[in-house]
N, C-alpha and C positions, 0 to 999 in steps of 0.2 A: 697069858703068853706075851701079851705088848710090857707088862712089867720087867720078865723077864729078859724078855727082847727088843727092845723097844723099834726097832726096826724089822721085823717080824710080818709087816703088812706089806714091805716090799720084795720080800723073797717070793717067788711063784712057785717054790715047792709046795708050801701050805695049803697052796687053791688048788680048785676042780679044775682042768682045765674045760671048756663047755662046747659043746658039738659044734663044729663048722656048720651054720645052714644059710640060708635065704639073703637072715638079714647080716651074718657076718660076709658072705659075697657082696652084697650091695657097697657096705660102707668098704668094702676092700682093705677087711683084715689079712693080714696073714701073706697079704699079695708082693709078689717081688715087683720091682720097677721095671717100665716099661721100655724101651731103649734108652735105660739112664734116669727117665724122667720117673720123680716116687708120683705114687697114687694120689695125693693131697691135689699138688696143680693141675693132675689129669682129670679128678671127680671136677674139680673148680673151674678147668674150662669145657667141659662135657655141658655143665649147669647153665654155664654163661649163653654154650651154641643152640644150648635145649629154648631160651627164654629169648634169644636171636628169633628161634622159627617161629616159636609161640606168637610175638611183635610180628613177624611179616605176614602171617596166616590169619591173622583176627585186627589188625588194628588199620587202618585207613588215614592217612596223613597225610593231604597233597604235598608234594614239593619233596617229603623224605623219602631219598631212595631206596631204606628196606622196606616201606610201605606202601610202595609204588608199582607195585606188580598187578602184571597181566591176569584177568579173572580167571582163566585155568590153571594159571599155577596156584594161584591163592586158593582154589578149592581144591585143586593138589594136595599142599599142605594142608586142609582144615580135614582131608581122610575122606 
């Protein structure tokens, strides 16, 4: 078929298309933009806020103040 066509890998008539599940929700295929903003800088700062809590729940720094927190909130965050 790529002989004949040689552009034949980029038409999606050719392919399955393959079930919606789990892991096509996660990566946020298929998903429209969210007031404007695409799903790329939304996953990217979702990851950044997730590794923010992570840092102030488990790490200990004097002096820095995401790691400066009161011991209820910090086992707050640790669940």
């Amino acid at each position: 078929l790529l002989e004949q066509q040689p552009f034949a890998d980029a038409d999606d008539s050719f392919f399955e298309e393959e079930a919606y599940g789990t892991v096509s929700a996660l990566l946020g295929e298929r998903a429209k933009p969210f007031i404007g903003i695409p799903t790329g800088p939304l996953q990217v700062g979702h990851f950044v806020g997730a590794l923010g809590l992570l840092l102030m729940a488990y790490v200990e720094y004097p002096g820095f103040p995401l790691t400066n927190l009161p011991t209820p909130l910090r086992d707050c965050l640790q669940g």
